[in-house]
C-alpha positions in Angstrom: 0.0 0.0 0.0 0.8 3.6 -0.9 0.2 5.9 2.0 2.5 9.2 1.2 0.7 12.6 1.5 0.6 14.1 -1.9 -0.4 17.3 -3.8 -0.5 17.7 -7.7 0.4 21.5 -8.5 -1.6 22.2 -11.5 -2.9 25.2 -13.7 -5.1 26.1 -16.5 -2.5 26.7 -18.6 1.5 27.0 -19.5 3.4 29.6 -17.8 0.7 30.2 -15.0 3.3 29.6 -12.0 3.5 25.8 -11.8 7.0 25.6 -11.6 7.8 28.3 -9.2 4.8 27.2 -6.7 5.8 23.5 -7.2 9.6 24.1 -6.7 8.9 26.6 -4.0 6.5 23.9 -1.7 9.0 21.5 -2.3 11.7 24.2 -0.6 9.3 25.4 1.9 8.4 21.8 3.4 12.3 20.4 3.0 13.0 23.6 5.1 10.6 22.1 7.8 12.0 19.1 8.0 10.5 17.0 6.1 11.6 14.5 3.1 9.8 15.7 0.4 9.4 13.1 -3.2 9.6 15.4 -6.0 7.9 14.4 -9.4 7.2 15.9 -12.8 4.2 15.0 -15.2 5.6 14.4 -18.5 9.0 13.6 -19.9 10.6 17.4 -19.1 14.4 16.6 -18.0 14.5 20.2 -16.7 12.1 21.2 -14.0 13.1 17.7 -11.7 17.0 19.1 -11.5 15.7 22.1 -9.7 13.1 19.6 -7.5 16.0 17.7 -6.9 18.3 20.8 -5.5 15.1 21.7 -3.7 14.5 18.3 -1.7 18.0 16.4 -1.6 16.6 13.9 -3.5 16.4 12.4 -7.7 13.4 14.5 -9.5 11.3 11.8 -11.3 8.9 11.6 -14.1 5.3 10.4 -14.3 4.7 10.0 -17.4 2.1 8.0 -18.6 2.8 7.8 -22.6 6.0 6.1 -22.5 5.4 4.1 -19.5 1.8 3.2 -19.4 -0.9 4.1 -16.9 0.1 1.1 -14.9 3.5 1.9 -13.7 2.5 5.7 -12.8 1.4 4.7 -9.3 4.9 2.0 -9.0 6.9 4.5 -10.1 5.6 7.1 -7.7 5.7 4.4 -4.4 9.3 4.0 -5.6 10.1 7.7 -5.4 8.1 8.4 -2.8 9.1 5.5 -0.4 9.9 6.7 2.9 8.9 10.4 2.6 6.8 12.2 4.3 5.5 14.7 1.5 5.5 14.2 -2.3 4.6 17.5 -4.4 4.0 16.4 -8.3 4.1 19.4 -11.1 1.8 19.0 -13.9 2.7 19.6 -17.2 0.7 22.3 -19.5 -2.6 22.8 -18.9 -4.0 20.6 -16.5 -6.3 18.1 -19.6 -3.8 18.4 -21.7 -2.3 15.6 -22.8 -0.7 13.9 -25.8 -1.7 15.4 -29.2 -5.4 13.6 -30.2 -5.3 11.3 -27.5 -7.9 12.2 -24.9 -6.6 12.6 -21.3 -3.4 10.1 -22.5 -0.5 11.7 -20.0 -1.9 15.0 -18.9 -1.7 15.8 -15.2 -5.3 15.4 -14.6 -4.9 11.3 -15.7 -2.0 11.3 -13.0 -3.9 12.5 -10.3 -6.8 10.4 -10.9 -4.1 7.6 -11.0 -2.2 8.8 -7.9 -6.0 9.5 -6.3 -4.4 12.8 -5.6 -5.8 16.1 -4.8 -4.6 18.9 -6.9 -4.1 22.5 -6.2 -4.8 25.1 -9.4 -1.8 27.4 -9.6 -3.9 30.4 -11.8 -2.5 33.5 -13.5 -5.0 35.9 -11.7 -3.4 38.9 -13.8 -6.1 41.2 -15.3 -9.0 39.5 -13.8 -11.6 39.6 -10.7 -14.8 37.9 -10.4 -14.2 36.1 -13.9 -12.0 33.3 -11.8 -14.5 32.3 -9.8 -16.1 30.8 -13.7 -12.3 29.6 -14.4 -11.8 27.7 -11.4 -15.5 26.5 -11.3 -15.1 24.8 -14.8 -12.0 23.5 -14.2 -13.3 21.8 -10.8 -16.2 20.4 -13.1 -14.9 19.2 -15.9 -14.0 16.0 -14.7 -15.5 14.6 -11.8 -13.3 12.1 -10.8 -10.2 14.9 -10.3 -10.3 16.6 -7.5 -9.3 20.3 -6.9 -8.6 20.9 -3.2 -7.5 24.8 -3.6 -6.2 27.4 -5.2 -3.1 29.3 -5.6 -3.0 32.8 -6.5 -0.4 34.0 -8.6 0.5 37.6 -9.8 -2.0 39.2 -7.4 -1.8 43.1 -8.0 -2.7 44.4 -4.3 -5.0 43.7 -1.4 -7.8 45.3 -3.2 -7.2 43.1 -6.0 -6.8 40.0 -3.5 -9.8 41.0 -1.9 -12.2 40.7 -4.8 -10.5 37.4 -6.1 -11.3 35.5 -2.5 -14.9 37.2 -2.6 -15.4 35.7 -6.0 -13.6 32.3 -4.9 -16.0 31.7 -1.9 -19.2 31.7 -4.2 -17.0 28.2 -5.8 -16.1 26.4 -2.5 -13.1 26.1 -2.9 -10.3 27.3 -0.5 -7.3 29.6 -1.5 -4.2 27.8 -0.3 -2.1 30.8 -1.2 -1.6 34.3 -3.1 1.5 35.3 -4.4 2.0 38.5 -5.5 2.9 40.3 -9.0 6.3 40.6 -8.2 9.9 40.1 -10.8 10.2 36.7 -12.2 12.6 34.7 -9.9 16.0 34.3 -11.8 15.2 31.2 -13.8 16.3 32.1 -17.4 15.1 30.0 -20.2 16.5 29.4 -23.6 15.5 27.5 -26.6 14.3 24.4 -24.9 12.9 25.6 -21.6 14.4 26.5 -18.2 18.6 26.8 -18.1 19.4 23.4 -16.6 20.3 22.8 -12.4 24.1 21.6 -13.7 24.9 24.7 -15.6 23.7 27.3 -13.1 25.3 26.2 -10.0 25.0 28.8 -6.8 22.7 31.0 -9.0 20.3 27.7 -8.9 20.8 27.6 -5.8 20.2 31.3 -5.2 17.0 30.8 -7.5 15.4 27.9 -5.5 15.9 29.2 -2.0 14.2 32.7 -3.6 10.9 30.2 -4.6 10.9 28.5 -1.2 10.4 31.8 0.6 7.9 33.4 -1.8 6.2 30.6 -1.0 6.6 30.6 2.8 5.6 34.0 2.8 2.4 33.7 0.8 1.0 29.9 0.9 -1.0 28.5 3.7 1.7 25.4 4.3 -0.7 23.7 7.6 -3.5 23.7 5.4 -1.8 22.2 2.2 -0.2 19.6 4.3 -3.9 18.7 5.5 -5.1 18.4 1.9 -2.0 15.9 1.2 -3.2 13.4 3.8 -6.8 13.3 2.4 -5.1 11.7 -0.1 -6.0 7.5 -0.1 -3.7 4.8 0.4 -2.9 3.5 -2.9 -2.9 -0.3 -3.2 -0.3 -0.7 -5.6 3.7 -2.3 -4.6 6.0 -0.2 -5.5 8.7 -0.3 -8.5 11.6 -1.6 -8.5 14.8 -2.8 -11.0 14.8 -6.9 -11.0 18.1 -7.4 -9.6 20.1 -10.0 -11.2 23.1 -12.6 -10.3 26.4 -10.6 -10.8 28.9 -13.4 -10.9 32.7 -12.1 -10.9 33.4 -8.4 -11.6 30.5 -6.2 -13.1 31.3 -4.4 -16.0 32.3 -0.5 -16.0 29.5 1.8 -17.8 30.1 5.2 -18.0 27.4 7.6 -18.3 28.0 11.1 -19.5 27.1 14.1 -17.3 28.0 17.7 -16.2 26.7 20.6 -17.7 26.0 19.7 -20.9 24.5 16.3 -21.0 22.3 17.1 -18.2 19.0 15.0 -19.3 18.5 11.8 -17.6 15.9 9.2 -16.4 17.2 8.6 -12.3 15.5 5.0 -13.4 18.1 4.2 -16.0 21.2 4.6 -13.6 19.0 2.2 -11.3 18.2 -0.1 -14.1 22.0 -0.2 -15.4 23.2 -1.0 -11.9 20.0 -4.0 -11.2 21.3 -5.6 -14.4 24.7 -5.9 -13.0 26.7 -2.7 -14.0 29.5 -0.2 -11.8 28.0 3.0 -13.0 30.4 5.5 -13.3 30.0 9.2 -14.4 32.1 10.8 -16.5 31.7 14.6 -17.9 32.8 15.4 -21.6 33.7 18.7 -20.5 36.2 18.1 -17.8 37.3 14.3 -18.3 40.1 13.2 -20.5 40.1 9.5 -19.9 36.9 7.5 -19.8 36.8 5.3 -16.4 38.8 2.5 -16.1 37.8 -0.7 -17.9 34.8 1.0 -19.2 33.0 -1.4 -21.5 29.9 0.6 -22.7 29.0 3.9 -22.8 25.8 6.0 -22.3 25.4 9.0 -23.7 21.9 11.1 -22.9 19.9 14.5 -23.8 21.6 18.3 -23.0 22.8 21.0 -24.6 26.0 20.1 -26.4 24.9 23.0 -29.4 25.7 25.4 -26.1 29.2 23.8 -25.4 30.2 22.7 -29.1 33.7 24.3 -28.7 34.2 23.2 -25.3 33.4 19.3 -25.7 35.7 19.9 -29.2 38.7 20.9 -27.7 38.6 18.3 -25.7 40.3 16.1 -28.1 41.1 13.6 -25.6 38.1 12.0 -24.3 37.1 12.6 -28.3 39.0 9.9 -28.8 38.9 7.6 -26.2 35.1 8.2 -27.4 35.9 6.9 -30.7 38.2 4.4 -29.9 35.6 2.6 -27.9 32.9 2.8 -30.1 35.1 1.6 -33.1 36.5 -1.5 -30.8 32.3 -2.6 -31.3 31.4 -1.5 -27.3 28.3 -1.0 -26.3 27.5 2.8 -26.9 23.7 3.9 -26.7 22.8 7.8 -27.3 20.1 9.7 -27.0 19.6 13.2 -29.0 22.4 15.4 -27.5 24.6 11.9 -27.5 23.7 11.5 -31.1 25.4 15.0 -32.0 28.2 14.5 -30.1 29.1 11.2 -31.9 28.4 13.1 -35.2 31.2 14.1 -37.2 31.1 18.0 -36.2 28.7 20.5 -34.5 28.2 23.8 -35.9 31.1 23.1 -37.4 33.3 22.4 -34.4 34.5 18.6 -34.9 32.8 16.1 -32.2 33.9 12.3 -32.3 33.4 11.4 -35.5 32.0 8.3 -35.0 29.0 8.7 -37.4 29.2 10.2 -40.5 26.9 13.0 -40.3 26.7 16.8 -39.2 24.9 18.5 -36.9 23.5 22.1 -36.8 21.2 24.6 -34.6 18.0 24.8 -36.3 15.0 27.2 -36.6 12.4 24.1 -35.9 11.6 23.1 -33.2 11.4 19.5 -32.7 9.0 18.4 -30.0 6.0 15.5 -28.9 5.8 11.9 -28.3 6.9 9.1 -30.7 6.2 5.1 -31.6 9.1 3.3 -33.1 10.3 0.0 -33.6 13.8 -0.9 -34.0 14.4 -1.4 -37.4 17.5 -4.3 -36.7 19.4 -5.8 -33.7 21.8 -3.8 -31.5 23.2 -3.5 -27.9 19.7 -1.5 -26.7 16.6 -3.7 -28.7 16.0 -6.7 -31.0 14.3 -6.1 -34.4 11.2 -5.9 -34.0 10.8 -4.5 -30.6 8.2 -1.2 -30.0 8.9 1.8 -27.9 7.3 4.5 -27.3 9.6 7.5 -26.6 10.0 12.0 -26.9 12.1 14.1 -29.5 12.5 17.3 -28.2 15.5 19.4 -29.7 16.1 22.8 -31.9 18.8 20.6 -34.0 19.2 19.2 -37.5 21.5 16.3 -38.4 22.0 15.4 -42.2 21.8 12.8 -43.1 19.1 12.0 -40.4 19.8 8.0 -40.6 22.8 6.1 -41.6 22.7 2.5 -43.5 21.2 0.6 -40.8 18.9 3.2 -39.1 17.7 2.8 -35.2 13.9 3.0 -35.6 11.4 3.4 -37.4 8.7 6.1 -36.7 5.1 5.2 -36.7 3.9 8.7 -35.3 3.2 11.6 -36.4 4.6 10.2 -39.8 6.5 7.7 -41.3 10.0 7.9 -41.5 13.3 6.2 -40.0 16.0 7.6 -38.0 19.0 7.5 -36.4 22.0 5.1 -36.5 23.0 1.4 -35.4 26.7 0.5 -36.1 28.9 -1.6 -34.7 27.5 -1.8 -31.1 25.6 2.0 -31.7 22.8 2.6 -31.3 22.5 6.9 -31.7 18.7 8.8 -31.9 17.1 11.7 -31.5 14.2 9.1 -29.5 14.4 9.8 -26.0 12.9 6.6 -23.9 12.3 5.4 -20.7 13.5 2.6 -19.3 11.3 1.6 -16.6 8.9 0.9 -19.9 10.9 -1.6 -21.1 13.6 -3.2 -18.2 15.2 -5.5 -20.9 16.6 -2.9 -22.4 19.2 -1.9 -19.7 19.8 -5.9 -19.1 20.7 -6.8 -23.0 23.0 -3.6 -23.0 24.5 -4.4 -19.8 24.7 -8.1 -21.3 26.1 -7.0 -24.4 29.2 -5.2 -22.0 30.0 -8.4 -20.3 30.1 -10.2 -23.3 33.4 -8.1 -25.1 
């Protein structure tokens, strides 16, 4: 059984607060003490960084397109084992989910999953009475999600305050919390979202502690602690990588990290290590050498386009990079991996170990995917189906080699990416937890060599 308190921070929209009131409860109830799960709806890589400098402990995804609904509720018990407090951040609006598929991985299917009360973060800028009809119709849509409160956010004044509770207690509903119109905490964005945790360091810090007390100062924290234990005891087990027999020494598998390969799944580390594998970090940037006896290499999502001279100039891990991958290791990468095993990045030279070149683009890139591998490799058997997330502002040319990695069901039908030797490089972002085998055949295919 599932018993942890739990809120889901939703709004009625994109860019209504979510983030900072999410973030900022997370700081405020860590700063009382308690050990607080944080989760993210949806496969952003961003957000859980700054959850994770906010609670001291791995930021994790919910996300109900590439796992399935029935591992939302596992996954959550495995995060939230232990805690006292887990705060979940929806994604967009709070029905929206994957593009012409109902409620398929919106907030609103995770908290009828996690039988969790949510609290409507809403933009109460240039309205009064009028969100007394926004919150009612959100509250109605869909019975079986419940809003316990509201949140308040870019409140003008008292006056303005005033009229927005007057209009709130005609909807029953209680407000949890106003925060005021005040300068946007430093969080700067770029072309995919938020700046990540990695590359911001005591300004992230700085940033976090700034959302914490904002939200000290204007949330009612008794009373949103009170609405997490109404939450029901879930009667699902929780999670967890099968374990297997490590006979003799387990092989080394690096996983690249630092600041600009900041987007990974804390399940695939987990996974990696279950199947047998000394996980070791190792950050292009910085490192020369891979890790000692390292027999296969991931590479995940970041921003390599934002450190293209950087991960260049270091020539040395380049080709220790390229070494292993041509000595038929194991190597699987994700989107940012993909580039840096390209030949060159806006024209600064990367590995070299496919034959392609990457470049910024003006498209944006972005929703979920079904694929099936199109031959055998170190990460899937022909055959097998995935279901993953592009997401990048890059262009590689040519998009697949000879033997591509998948084949693209959704939105349209292409192929993509690259399987050589023991490669496998793709824009595809999956996750793990989805598909366990996956981290056991690569981790098999690094004790085999």
């Amino acid at each position: 059984m599932v018993s942890t308190p739990r809120l889901v921070i939703a709004a009625p929209a994109s860019n209504s607060g979510k983030t900072t009131v999410a973030t900022g409860l997370m700081a405020a109830f860590a700063a009382r003490g308690l050990a607080v799960s944080p989760h993210k709806v949806g496969p952003d890589y961003i957000d859980p960084g700054y959850h994770a400098l906010a609670t001291g402990r791995p930021g994790r995804n919910l996300d109900a397109y590439m796992c399935g609904t029935d591992l939302i509720a596992p996954l959550f018990a495995h995060g939230s084992a232990g805690c006292d407090l887990a705060v979940v951040e929806g994604v967009m609006g709070l029905y929206d989910g994957a593009s012409g598929q109902g409620e398929l991985a919106s907030t609103a299917q995770v908290a009828k999953l996690l039988k969790a009360p949510v609290v409507l973060v809403v933009d109460a800028s240039s309205q009064s009475r009028s969100v007394a009809a926004l919150v009612h119709g959100f509250a109605s849509w869909d019975p079986q999600v419940r809003i316990g409160g509201v949140i308040l956010n870019k409140v003008a004044s008292d006056r303005h305050e005033a009229l927005l509770r007057d209009a709130l207690d005609e909807s029953g509903l209680p407000v949890l919390g106003v925060l005021r119109r005040a300068p946007q905490v430093a969080t700067p964005s770029r072309h995919l979202g938020l700046v990540p945790v990695a590359e911001r360091q005591g300004d992230a810090v700085d940033a976090v502690r700034a959302m914490g007390e904002r939200v000290l100062a204007g949330c009612d924290l008794d009373a949103l602690m009170a609405l997490a234990r109404t939450a029901p005891a879930l009667p699902d087990e929780a999670w967890a990588p099968a374990y297997a027999p490590v006979e003799g020494p387990r092989p080394v598998v690096a996983v690249a990290g630092g600041a600009a390969f900041t987007f990974a799944y804390a399940e695939h580390a987990e996974l990696l290590t279950a199947a047998g594998a000394e996980v070791v970090v190792v950050d292009p940037l910085r490192d020369e050498k891979l890790p000692a006896g390292t027999a296969g290499l991931v590479i995940g999502g970041g921003f390599p386009e934002m450190y293209a001279p950087e991960l260049s100039a270091n020539e040395p891990l380049r080709r220790a990079v390229t070494e292993l991958a041509l000595s038929g290791a194991p190597v699987a990468a994700e989107c940012a991996g993909l580039l840096y095993l390209a030949r060159e990045l806006d024209g600064k030279p990367m590995c070299g170990v496919l034959d392609a070149e990457a470049r910024m683009s003006e498209r944006l890139t972005l929703g979920y995917r079904q694929a099936v591998a199109v031959s055998d490799s170190p990460l899937a058997v022909a055959g097998a189906r995935m279901r993953g997330h592009e997401f990048h502002r890059t262009a590689l040319e040519p998009g697949a080699g000879a033997t591509p990695a998948w084949g693209m069901h959704q939105p349209e039908r292409r192929v993509e990416g690259y399987v050589q030797r023991g490669v496998h490089a793709s824009y595809l972002h999956t996750h793990w937890a989805a598909s366990p085998e996956v981290a056991r055949r690569f981790v098999a295919h690094c004790r085999a060599r």
